[in-house]
C-alpha positions in Angstrom: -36.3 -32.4 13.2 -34.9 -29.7 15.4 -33.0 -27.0 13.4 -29.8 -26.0 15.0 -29.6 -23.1 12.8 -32.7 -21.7 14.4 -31.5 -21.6 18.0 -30.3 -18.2 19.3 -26.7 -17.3 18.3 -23.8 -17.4 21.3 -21.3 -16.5 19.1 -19.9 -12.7 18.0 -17.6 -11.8 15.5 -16.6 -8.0 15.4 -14.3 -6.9 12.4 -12.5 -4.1 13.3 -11.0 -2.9 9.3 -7.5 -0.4 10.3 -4.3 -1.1 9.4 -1.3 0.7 9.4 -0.9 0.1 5.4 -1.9 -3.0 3.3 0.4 -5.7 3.1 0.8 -6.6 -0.7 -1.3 -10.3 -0.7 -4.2 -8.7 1.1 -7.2 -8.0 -0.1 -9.6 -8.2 3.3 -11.4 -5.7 3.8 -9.4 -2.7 5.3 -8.7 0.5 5.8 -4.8 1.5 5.8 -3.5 4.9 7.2 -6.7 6.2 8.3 -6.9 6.3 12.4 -9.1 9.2 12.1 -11.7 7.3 11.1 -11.9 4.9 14.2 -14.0 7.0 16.4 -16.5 7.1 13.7 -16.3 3.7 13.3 -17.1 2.9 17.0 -19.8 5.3 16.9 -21.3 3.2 14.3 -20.2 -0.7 15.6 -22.3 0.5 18.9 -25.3 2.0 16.3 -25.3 -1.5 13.9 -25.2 -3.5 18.3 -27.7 -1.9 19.7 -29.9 -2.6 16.7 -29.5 -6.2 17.9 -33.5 -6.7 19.8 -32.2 -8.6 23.5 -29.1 -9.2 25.2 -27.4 -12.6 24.7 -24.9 -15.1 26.5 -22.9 -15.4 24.2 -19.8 -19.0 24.3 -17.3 -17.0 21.9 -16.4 -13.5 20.8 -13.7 -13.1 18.3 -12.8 -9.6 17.6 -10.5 -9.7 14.0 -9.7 -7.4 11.0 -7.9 -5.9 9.7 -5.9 -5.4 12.4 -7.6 -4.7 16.2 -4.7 -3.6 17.4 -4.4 -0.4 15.8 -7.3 0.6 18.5 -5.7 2.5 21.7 -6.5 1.8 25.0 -9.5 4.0 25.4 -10.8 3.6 21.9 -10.7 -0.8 23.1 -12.3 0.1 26.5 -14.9 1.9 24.4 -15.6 -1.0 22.0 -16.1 -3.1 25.0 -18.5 -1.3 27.1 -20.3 -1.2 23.6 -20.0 -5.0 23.3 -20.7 -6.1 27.1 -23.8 -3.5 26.9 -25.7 -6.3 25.1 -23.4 -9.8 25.1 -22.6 -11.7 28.7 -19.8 -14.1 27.9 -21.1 -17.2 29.5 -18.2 -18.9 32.1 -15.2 -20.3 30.7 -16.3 -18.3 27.4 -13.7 -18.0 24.5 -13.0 -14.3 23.8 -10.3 -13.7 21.2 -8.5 -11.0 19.5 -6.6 -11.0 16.4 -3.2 -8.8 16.7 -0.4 -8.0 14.9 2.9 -8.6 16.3 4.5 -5.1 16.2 1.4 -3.7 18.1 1.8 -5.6 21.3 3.6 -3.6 23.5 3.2 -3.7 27.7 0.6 -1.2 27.3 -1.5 -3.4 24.2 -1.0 -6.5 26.5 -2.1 -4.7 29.2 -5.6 -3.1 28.3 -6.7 -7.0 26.2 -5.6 -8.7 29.7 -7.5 -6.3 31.8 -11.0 -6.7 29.2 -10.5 -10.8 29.3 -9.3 -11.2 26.4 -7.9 -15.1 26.9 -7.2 -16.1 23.6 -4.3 -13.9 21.2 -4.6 -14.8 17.5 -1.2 -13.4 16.1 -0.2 -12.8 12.4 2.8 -13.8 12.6 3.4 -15.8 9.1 7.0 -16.4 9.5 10.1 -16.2 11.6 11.9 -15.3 8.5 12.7 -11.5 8.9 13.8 -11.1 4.7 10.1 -13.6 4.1 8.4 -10.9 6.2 9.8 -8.3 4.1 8.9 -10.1 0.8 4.8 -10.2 2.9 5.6 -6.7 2.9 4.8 -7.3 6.5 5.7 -4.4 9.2 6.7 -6.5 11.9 9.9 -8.8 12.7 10.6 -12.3 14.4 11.3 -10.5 17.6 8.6 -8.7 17.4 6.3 -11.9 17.7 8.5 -13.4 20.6 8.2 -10.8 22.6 4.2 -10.2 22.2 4.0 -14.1 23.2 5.6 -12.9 26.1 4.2 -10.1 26.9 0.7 -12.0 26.5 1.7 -14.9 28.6 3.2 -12.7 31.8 -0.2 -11.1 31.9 -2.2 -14.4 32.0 -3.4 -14.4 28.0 -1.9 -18.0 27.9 -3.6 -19.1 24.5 -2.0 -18.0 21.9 -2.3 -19.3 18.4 -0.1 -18.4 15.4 -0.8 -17.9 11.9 1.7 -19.1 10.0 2.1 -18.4 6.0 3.8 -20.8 3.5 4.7 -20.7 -0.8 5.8 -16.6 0.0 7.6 -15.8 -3.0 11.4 -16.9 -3.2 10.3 -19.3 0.0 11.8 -23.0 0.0 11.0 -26.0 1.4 13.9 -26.1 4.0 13.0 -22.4 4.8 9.4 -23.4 5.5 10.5 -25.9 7.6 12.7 -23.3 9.7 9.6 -21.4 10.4 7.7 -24.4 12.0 10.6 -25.1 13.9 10.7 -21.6 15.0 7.0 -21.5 16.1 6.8 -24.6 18.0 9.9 -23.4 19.8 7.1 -20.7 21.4 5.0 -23.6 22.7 1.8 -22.2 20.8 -1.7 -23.6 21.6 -3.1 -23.3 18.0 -1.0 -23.0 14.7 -3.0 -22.2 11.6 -1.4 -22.8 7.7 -2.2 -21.0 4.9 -0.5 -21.1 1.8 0.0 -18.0 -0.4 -2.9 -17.1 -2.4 -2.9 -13.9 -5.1 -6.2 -13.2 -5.6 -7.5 -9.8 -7.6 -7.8 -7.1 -5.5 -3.9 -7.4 -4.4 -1.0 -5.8 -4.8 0.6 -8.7 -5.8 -1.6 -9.5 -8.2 -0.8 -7.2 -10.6 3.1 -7.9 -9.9 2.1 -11.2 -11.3 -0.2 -10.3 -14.1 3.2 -8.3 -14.9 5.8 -11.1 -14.5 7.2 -9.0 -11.7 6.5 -11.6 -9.1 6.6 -15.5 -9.4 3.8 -18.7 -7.3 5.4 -21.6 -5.8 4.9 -24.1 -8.2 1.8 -26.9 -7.4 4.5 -29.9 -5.9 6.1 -27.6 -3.6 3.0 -25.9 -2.2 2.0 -29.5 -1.6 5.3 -30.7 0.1 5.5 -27.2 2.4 1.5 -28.4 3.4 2.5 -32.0 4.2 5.7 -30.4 6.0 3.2 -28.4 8.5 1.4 -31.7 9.0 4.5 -33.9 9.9 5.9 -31.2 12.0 2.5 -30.1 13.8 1.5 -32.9 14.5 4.8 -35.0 15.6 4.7 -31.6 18.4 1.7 -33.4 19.8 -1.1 -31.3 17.6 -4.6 -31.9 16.4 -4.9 -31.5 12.9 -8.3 -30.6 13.1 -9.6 -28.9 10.0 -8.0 -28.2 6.3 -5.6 -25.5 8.1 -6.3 -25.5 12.0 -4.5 -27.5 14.4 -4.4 -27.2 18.5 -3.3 -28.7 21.0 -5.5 -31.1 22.6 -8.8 -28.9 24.5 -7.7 -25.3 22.4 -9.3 -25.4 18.8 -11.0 -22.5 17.7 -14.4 -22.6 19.1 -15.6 -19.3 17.3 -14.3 -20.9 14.0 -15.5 -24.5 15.4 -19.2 -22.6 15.2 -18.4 -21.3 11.6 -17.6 -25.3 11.1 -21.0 -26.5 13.0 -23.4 -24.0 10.9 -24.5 -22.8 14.3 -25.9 -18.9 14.3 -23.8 -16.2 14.9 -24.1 -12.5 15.1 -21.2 -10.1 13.2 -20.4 -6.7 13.0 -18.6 -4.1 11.2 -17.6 -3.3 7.2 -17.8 -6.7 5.4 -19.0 -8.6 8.4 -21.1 -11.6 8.0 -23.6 -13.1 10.0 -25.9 -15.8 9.9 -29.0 -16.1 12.0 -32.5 -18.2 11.5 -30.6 -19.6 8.1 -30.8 -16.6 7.3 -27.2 -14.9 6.1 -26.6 -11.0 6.2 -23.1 -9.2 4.7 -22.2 -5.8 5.5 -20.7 -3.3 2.7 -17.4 -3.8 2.4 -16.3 -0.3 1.8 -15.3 1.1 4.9 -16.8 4.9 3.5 -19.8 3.1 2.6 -20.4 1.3 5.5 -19.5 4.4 7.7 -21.9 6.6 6.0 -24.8 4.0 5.7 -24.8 3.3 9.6 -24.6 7.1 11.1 -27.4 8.1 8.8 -29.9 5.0 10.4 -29.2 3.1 7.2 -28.8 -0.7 7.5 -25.4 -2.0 6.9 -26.0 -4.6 4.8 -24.7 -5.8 1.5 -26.3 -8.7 0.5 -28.5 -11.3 1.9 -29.3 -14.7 1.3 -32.2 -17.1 3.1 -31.0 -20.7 2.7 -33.2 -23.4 1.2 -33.2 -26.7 3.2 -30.7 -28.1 -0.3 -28.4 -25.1 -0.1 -28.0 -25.3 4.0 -27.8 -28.9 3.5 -25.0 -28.6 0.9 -23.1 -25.9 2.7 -22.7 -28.3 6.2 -21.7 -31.1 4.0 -18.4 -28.9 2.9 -18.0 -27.1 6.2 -18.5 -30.5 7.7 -15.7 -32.3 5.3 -13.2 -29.1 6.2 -13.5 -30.9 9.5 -11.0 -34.0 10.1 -13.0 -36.0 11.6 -15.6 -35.4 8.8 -19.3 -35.8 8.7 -21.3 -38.1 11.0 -24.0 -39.6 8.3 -26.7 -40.2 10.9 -26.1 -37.1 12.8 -26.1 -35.1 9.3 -29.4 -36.9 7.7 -31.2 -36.1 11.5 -30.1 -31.9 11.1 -31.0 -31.5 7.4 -33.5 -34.1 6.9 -31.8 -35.6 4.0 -28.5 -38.2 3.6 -25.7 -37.4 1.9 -26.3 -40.4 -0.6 -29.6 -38.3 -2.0 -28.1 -34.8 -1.9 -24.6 -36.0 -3.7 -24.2 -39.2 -4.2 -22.8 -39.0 -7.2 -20.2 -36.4 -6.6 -19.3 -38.3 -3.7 -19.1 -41.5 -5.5 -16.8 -39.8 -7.6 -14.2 -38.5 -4.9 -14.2 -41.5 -3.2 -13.4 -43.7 -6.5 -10.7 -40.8 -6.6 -8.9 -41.8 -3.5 -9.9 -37.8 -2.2 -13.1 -39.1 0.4 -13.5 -42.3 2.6 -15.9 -43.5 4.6 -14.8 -45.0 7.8 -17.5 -46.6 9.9 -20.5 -44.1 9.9 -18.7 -41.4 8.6 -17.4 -39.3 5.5 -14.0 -37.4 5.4 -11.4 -36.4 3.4 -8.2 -38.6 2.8 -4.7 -37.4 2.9 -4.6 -36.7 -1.1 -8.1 -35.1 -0.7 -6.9 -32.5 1.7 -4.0 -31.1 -1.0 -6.8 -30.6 -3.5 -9.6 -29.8 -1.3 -10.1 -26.7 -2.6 -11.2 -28.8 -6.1 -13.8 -30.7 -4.2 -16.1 -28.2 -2.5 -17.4 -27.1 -6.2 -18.5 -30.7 -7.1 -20.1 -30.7 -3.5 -22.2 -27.3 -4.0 
C-alpha cells in the first residue's frame, strides 16, 4: 500500500497575520494595528523557508491571514523572492491570495497581477453595507465591486467570494439579497459560512453579556439551504460543506487539505503536514517573531498520526467532500474499510437519514450536511 501522505508536498500555505484592527467575530490569529512589525515578520517567514532542506514544484500556493493585503508593494515583492527562492510553481499552478476588499486599489491589483497571482480570494461577506457594519467590517459593497474589477482588467480572472450568513439582526430575505448581489459579479467560487462566536471574540463576550443575540437554529438552516438553491440554480458545484465553483475552479489548495495530501505552511499559527507527520506554529505573533530571529523553531505542537487516527481524519475530510468517500479507494490508502474503523457510528448516521451510501460510496445526505458539524465527533 502506497502512502500518499508520504509523497513530497506541492502545496504551500503562507499566513501572513496583519490587519488593520480585528473585526469583532474573529479570533484567527492576527495582529491588528501593528505594520511595524511586518518587516520583521518577513525577515523571519524567509528564516522558518529556507529551513525547508530542497526546493520543490509546488501545484498550489495560497497566501492568507489575516489579511495579505496590508503588505505594500515592496514588502509583497519581498515575500515573493523569499517564496520563489525555494518553490517553482509547476504550469498552470494555482497561486492565490486572500484580500480584503478595501485594500485593492490599482496599485494592490497591480503588484499581485505582476507576481502571478491568478486566483483573488475576497472577504467580502455581504453586500449589505449596515450587515458590514454590524461584522464590524472596514470595507463597503462598492468596495468589493470595484476590486473585482480592478482584479479582472489586469488578468486575475478567478475570483472567489466569501460570503457570511446568521450576522446579527440578518434575515432570511436579506441573506438572500446578498447572493443575489454576488452572483450579479459572475464569481468563480463562492464560499458560505455561517456566523460562529467562538471565545476569543469580541462578540463573544457581547453575548455572554446579553448585548448581542445568534440566529436561531431553523433560520441558520433556511439561510444554508438558501445558498444551496441559489448557488447552485447559477450553474455551481456544491462541492464541499461550504465551497462551491463553477465547473473546472474549486479550491485546489483547500482540495489538498480535503485529499490529506502533504503540504508545507508558514508563519504564526501555520500548520503543516508532512510524512503524517503534523507541525503548528505559535500562534502569538510576539512569540512566534522572537522564537524564529533567535534560530528557534516555530513550532507549537506536533502530532505524528497513527495509521487509526490518519485513517479517521480522511474519513471526515473525505465526507466534507460532496461526492463523499470512494470505499475501495479509501480501504487501498489506509489499509482498513470504513466498516472496521466505524461501522457502528456510521450505521448509526445512516439509520439517521444524515449518511448514504450510493453505489460504492459514502456521503452525506441533504439533512446530514445542516448538522455536519454533529457528525465528525462520532466519526473521530
Amino acid at each position: 500500500m502506497s502512502d500518499p501522505r508520504r509523497a513530497a508536498p506541492r502545496s504551500v500555505y503562507v499566513h501572513v497575520p496583519f490587519c488593520r484592527r480585528r473585526c469583532g467575530y474573529c479570533n484567527f490569529t492576527l495582529i491588528a494595528e501593528r505594520p511595524d512589525l511586518i518587516d520583521d515578520y518577513l525577515t523571519a517567514i524567509e528564516r522558518e523557508v529556507d529551513a525547508w532542506p530542497q526546493p520543490l514544484e509546488i501545484d498550489t500556493m495560497h497566501i492568507g491571514g489575516g489579511t495579505p493585503t496590508q503588505l505594500n508593494a515592496q514588502q509583497w515583492r519581498r515575500l515573493w523572492n523569499i517564496l520563489q527562492a525555494r518553490f517553482h510553481l509547476a504550469r498552470g499552478a494555482e497561486f492565490a491570495v486572500e484580500a480584503n476588499p478595501a485594500d485593492v486599489d490599482a496599485a494592490m491589483a497591480d503588484v499581485l497581477a505582476e507576481l502571478g497571482v491568478n486566483r483573488l480570494s475576497l472577504g467580502a461577506q455581504s453586500f449589505d453595507d449596515a450587515k458590514l457594519e454590524r461584522l464590524e467590517r472596514d470595507h463597503r459593497a462598492a468596495d468589493v465591486r470595484r476590486a473585482v474589477e480592478l482584479a479582472r482588467q489586469r488578468g486575475v480572472n478567478d475570483v472567489s467570494l466569501d460570503l457570511m450568513f446568521a450576522a446579527p439582526e440578518e434575515t432570511l430575505p436579506a441573506w438572500r439579497s446578498d447572493l443575489n448581489a454576488a452572483l450579479a459579479l459572475a464569481p468563480d467560487h463562492v464560499s458560505t459560512y455561517g456566523l460562529t462566536i467562538e471565545k476569543g471574540a469580541a462578540f463573544y463576550g457581547r453575548l455572554q453579556r446579553g448585548r448581542l443575540t445568534e440566529a436561531h437554529e431553523e433560520l441558520q438552516r433556511s439561510m444554508y439551504l438558501a445558498a444551496i438553491d441559489a448557488l447552485t440554480a447559477a450553474g455551481f458545484e456544491h462541492y464541499e460543506v461550504s465551497n462551491f465553483a463553477r465547473p473546472g475552479m474549486r479550491s485546489r489548495h483547500n482540495e489538498a487539505y480535503w485529499t490529506m495530501r502533504p503540504y508545507l505552511a508558514f508563519g504564526p499559527g501555520a500548520a503543516r503536514f508532512v510524512d503524517g507527520r503534523r507541525e503548528t506554529n505559535h500562534r502569538s505573533v510576539a512569540t512566534y517573531l522572537r522564537r524564529v530571529l533567535a534560530g528557534q523553531s516555530p513550532v507549537a505542537e506536533s502530532e505524528t498520526l497513527g495509521p487509526e487516527d490518519a485513517a479517521r481524519e480522511r474519513l471526515v475530510f473525505g465526507l466534507r467532500r460532496l461526492e463523499g468517500i470512494d470505499l475501495s479507494e479509501f480501504a487501498a490508502q489506509t489499509g482498513t474499510s470504513v466498516e472496521r474503523l466505524a461501522g457502528a457510528a456510521v450505521a448509526k448516521c445512516v439509520d439517521l437519514g444524515l449518511l448514504e451510501f450510493c453505489g460504492n460510496r459514502l456521503r452525506l445526505t441533504q439533512a446530514g450536511l445542516l448538522v455536519s458539524d454533529a457528525i465528525w465527533p462520532e466519526l473521530l
